[in-house]
C-alpha positions as CSV (number, residue, x, y, z in Angstrom):
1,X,0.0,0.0,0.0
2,X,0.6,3.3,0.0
3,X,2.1,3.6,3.8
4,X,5.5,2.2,3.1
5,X,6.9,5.1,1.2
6,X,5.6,6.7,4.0
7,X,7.1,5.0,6.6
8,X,10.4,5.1,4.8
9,X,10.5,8.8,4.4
10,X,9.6,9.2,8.2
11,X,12.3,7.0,9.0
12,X,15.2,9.0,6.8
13,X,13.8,12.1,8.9
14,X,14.2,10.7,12.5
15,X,17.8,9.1,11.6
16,X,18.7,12.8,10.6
17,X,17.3,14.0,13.7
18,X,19.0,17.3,15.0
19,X,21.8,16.8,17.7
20,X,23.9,19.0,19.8
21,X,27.4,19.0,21.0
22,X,28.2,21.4,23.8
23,X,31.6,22.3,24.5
24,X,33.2,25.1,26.1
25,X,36.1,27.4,24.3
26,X,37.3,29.7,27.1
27,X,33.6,30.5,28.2
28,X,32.3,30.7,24.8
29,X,29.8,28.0,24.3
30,X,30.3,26.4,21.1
31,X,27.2,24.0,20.4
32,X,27.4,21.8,17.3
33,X,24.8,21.2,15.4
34,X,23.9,18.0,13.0
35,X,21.5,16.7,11.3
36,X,18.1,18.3,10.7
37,X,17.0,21.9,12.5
38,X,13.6,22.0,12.6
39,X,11.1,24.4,14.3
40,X,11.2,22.6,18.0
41,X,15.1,22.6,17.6
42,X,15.0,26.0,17.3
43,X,12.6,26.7,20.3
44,X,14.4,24.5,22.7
45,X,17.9,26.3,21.0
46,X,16.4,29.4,22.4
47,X,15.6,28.1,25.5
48,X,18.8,27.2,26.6
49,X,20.3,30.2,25.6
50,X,17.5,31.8,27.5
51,X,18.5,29.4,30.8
52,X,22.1,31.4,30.2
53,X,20.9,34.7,30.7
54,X,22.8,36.6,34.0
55,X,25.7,34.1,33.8
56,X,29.2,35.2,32.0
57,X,28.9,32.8,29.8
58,X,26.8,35.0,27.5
59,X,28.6,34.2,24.1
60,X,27.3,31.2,22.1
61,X,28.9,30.1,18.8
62,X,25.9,27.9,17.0
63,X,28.1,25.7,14.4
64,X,25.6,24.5,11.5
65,X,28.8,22.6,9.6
66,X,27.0,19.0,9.6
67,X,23.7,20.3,9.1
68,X,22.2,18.9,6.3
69,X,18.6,20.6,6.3
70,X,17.5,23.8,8.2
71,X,13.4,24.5,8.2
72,X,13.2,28.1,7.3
73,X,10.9,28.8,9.9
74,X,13.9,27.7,12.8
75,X,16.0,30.9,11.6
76,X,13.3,32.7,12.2
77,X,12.3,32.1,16.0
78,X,16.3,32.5,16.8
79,X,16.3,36.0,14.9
80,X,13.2,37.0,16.7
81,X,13.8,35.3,19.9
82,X,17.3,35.6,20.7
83,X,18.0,37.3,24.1
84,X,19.4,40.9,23.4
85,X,22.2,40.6,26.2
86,X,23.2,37.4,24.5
87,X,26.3,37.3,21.8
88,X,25.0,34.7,19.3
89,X,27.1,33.9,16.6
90,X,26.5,31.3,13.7
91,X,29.1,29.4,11.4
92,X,29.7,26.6,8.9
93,X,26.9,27.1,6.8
94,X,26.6,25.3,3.5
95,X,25.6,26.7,0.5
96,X,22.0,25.6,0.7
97,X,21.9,26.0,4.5
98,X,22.9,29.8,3.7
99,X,20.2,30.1,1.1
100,X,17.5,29.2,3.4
101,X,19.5,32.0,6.0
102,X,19.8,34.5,3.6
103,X,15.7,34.0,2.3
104,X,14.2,34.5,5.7
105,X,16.3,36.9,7.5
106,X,16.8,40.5,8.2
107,X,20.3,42.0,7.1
108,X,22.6,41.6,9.4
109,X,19.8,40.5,12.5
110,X,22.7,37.5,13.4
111,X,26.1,37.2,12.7
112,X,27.6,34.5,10.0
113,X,31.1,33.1,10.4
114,X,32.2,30.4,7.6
115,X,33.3,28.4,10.7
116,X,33.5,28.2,14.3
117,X,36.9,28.4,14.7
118,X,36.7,32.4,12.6
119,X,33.9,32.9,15.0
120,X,35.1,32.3,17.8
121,X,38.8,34.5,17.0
122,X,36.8,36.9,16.4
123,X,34.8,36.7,19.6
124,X,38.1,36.5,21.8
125,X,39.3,39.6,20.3
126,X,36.2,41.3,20.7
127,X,35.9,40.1,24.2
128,X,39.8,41.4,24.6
129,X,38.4,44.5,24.2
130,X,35.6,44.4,26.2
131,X,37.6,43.0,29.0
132,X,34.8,40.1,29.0
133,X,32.4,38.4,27.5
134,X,29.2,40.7,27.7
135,X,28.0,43.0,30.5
136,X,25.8,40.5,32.2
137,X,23.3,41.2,34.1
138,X,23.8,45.1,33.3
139,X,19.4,45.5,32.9
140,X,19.6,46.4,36.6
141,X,17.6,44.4,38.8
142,X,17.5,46.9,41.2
């Protein structure tokens, strides 16, 4: 019947499930990404970087180098939901992954780096200049 191709298709999806690998490069997070982003990857993405918020660990490389398939609609709850006081950069995009990027997003809304490693010189001489990573929890709680 008609369910197999189905099935099979289903299948290929889940074995290209999105996973992470978090790391630490001198209080930068650097989180890997493989497989396939899709909308809930990109919520719970957010989320985390949401659970950093106050901590000095403010700077986040997202590495997208073994993505193979990014659904548009992910770059679009990152752009509109990242935290302001968070430094997000993103690297290792393919050519098609960069496509989808450059179709749905504002100019400039997130950094690109071609890989984590440019990224993440660039966020250590940023942060030389800053004298850290970000000014967190600068909002003034009172």
């Amino acid at each position: 019947g008609d369910r197999g191709p189905r099935r099979s298709r289903v299948a290929v999806l889940r074995r290209y499930r999105m996973k992470i690998y978090r790391s630490d490069k001198g209080g930068i997070g650097l989180w890997k990404l493989s497989g396939v982003v899709g909308l809930d990857d990109a919520v719970m993405l957010l989320d985390s970087l949401k659970g950093f918020k106050g901590s000095d660990r403010g700077c986040f490389i997202i590495d997208f180098e073994n993505v193979k398939h990014v659904d548009y609609r992910a770059f679009n709850v990152l752009e509109e939901g990242c935290p302001s006081e968070a430094c997000v950069l993103l690297s290792g995009f393919s050519d098609y992954v960069l496509d989808i990027f450059a179709f749905v997003t504002k100019k400039d809304a997130l950094p690109v780096y071609a890989d984590w490693r440019k990224a993440l010189r660039f966020l250590v001489a940023d942060r030389g200049k800053l004298g850290r990573a970000m000014p967190a929890g600068s909002t003034g709680n009172g």
